[in-house]
N, C-alpha and C positions, 0 to 999 in steps of 0.2 A: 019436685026438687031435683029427681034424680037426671031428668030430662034439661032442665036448666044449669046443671052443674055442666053434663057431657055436652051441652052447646058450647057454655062458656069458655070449654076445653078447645073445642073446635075452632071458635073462633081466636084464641089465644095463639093455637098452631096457626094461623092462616096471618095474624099478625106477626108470626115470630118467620115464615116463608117471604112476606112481603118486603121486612126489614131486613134478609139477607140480600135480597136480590137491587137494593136501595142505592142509586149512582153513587151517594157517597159511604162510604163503610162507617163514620159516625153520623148520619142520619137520625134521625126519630122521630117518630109519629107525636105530634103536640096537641093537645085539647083545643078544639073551636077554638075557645076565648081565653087561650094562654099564650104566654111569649114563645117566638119561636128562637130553635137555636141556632147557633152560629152558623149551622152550616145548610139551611135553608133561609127561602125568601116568598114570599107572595109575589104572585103573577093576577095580574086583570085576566078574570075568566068569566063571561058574561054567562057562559052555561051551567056555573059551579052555585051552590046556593051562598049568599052573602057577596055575589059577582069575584071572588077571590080563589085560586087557589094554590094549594102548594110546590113550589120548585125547588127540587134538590138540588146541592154543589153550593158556593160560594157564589157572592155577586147578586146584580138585581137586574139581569141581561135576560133575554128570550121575551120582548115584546112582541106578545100574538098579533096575526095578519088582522084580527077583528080587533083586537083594540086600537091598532093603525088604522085603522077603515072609518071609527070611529072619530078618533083625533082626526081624521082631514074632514070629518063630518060637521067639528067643533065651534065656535068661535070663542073669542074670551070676554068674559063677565061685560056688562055697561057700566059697570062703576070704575072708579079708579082705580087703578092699580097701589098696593102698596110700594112702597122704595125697596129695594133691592138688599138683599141681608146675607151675610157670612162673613167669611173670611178675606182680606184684602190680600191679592194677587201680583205677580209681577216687583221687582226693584223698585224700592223705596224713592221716589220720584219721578219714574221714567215717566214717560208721553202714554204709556199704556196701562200705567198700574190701578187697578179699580178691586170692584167688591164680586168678590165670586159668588152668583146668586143661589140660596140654598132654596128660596121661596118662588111661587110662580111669579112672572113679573107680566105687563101686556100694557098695550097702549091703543084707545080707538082714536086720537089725534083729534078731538073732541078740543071745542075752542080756538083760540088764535093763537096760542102761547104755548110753545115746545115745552114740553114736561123734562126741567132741569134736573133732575132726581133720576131718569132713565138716559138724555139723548144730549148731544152737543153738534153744534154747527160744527162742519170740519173743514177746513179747506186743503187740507193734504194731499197732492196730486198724485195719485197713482195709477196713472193711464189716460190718455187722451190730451188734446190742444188745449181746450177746456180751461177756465180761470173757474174756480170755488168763488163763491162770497155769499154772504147771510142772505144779502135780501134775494138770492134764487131760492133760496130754501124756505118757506113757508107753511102753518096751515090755512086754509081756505076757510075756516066757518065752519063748515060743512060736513066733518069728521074728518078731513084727507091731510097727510104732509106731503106738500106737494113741490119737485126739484124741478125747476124751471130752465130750459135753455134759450137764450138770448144770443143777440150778437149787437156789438155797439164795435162801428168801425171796421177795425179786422182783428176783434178780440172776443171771443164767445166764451159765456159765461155759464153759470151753471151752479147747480148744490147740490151736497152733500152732508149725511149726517149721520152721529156711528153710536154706537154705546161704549165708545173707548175707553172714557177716567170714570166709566157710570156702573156697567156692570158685563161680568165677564160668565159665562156660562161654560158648563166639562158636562157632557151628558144630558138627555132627555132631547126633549120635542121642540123646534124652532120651526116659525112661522110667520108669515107676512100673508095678509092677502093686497095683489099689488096691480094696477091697472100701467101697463107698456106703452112708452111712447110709439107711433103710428112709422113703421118704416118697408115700404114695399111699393110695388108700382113706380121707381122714381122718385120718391119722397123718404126723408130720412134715411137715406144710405148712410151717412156717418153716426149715425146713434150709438151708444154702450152703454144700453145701460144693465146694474149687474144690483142681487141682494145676496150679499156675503158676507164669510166670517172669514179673521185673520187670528192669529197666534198671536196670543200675550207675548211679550215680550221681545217678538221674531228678530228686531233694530238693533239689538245687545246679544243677542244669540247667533250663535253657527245654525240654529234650525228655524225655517221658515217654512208656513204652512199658513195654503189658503182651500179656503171652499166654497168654492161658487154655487152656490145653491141655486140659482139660477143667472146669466146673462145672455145678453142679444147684441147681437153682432151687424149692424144695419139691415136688418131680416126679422118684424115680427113674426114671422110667419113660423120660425126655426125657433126651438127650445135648446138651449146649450148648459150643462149644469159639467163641471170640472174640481176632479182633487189631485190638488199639486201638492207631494212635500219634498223638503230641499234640509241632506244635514249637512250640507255643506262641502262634500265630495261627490255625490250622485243624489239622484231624481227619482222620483217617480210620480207621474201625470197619470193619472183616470180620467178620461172626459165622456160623455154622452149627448149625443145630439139625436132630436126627434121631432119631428112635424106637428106643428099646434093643430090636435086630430080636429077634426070636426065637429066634435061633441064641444068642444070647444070654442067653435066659433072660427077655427082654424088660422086666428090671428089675434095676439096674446094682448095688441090694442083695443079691441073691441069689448072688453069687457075686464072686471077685474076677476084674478085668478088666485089661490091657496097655493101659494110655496113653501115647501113643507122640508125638514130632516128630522129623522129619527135617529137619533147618535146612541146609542150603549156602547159599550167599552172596546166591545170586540165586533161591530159590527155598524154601519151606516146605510139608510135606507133614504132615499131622497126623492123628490117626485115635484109634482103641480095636480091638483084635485085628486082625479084618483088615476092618472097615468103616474107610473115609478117612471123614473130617468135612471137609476143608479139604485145597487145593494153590492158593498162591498164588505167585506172582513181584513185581517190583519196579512191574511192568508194570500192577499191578492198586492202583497208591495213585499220590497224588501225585506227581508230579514231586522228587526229594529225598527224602521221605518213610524209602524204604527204607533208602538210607542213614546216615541219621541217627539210627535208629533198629535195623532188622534186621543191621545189620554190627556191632551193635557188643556189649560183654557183655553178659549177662544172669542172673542167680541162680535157684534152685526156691524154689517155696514153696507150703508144704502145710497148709490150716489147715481146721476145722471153724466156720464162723460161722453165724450163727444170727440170724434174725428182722432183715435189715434194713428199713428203711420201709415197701417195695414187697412186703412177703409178710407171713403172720398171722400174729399171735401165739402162741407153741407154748403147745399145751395139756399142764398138770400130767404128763398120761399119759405125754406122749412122750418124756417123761426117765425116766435117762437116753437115751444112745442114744452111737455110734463109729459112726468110720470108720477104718480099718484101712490100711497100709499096707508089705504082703509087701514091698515091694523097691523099690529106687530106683537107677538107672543113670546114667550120661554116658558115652558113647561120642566122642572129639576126630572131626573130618571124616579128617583125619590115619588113624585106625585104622579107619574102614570100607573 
């Protein structure tokens, strides 16, 4: 007993040294299977037993390089996705107000029939010569939603399709895996095509914020991912560009590829498999900036465009031509 007592002593002191030394000063040590308090959170820790463990400070930020490694490892469920749950977002009618998703959402494009619950035909031109209309945008059978470009006459067409009035994502794991139209050697020089997100509301607001998770610029061969925000007196642009390595296949047509962001609050992580293109923090824009822009929602958007100013005119040959897209994810910060 007496030997059990001066452990229990021991290890009392050695609890009472760890919780001085604690990032936040009201910290505390919580039982396996009890609630935690306010001012910690669980982290994915595949080497901790119950794959969990504890992080001090506020927030649910610090996802480890292994649980990223993992998630681009992923794919989401073969069942259907459920519809999209929380809070609605955005001005009471605007062209962008949707459902802030608190649940996972995913799509494998399974069937022939765009899942109205996640996706909407868009014809919104934002970039390129390019006309929008429904019937470019289809799925194949096959599992693919697939944006097709055409030319009737001297007018090239094209689709696009977004989760605009469907549902809006702040945080966590966004993903497409998506097969690139073919442009190199003289063919498809005028391609654009991009899978990206835009800012709730941006049309009605002094702040406008986009993130190009990835696009291509008549060059598969070239990986381009860009974050632009704008509040409406100054800028700030982050872009990355890098060569489709060769593990890759070294040309982003040739196969289909994992486009991937990790968003937490104070920090964005971007890539294609397991090459990163981009990790930035708040730390790397203006003063404000992140705020106003990366904290807050944001929509996917997936379109095929074609021939803006700054690239050539596509030639007869290269029509048609697609870009394909296997699958599309959201994962909330909540569920990594």
């Amino acid at each position: 007993m007496g030997v059990a007592v001066a452990s229990l002593i021991g290890i009392t002191g050695l609890i009472s040294q760890l919780e001085s030394h604690a990032a936040t000063p009201t910290a505390s040590v919580e039982p396996e299977n009890g609630s935690l308090s306010s001012s910690v959170a669980t982290v994915n820790d595949t080497t901790s037993s119950g794959g969990k463990a504890v992080k001090f400070g506020t927030g649910t930020g610090g996802i480890s390089d292994a649980t990223l490694n993992a998630l681009i490892a992923s794919t989401p469920p073969s069942t259907s996705s459920p519809a999209p749950s929380g809070p609605t977002v955005g001005q009471a009618g605007e062209f962008d107000t949707s459902t802030l998703a608190s649940n996972e959402v995913w799509d494998n494009f399974d069937g022939t029939t765009l899942d109205s619950r996640l996706w909407q035909r868009d014809t919104i031109n934002q970039g390129g010569t390019q006309v929008y209309q429904n019937a470019n945008m289809t799925l194949d059978g096959s599992g693919h939603a697939v944006m097709t470009a055409t030319q009737s006459g001297s007018t090239i067409y094209s689709g696009r399709f977004t989760s605009r009035q469907k549902f809006a994502m702040k945080y966590g794991w966004s993903a497409a895996r998506i097969k690139m139209p073919l442009s190199k050697n003289g063919v498809g020089g005028a391609w654009f095509p991009a899978f990206w997100m835009l800012l709730v509301g941006y049309n009605t607001s002094p702040y406008y914020a986009e993130y190009d998770l990835m696009e291509q610029f008549g060059d598969s061969t070239t990986y381009s991912t860009h974050l632009y925000l704008n509040n409406g007196t100054s800028s700030d642009d982050k872009q990355s560009y890098k060569p489709v390595p060769s593990s890759q296949g070294s040309d982003a047509s040739q196969g289909y590829h994992t486009y991937w962001m990790l968003w937490e609050p104070d920090r964005i992580r971007v890539g294609v498999d397991s090459l990163q293109m981009g990790d930035w923090s708040s730390a790397d824009f203006t003063a404000g900036q992140w705020a106003l822009h990366m904290q807050q929602p944001m929509y996917y958007v997936f379109n095929f465009a074609v021939a803006p100013s700054w690239l050539p005119a596509p030639k007869p040959t290269d029509f048609p031509a697609q870009m394909l897209v296997d699958w599309a994810s959201y994962k909330p910060l909540s569920a990594l």
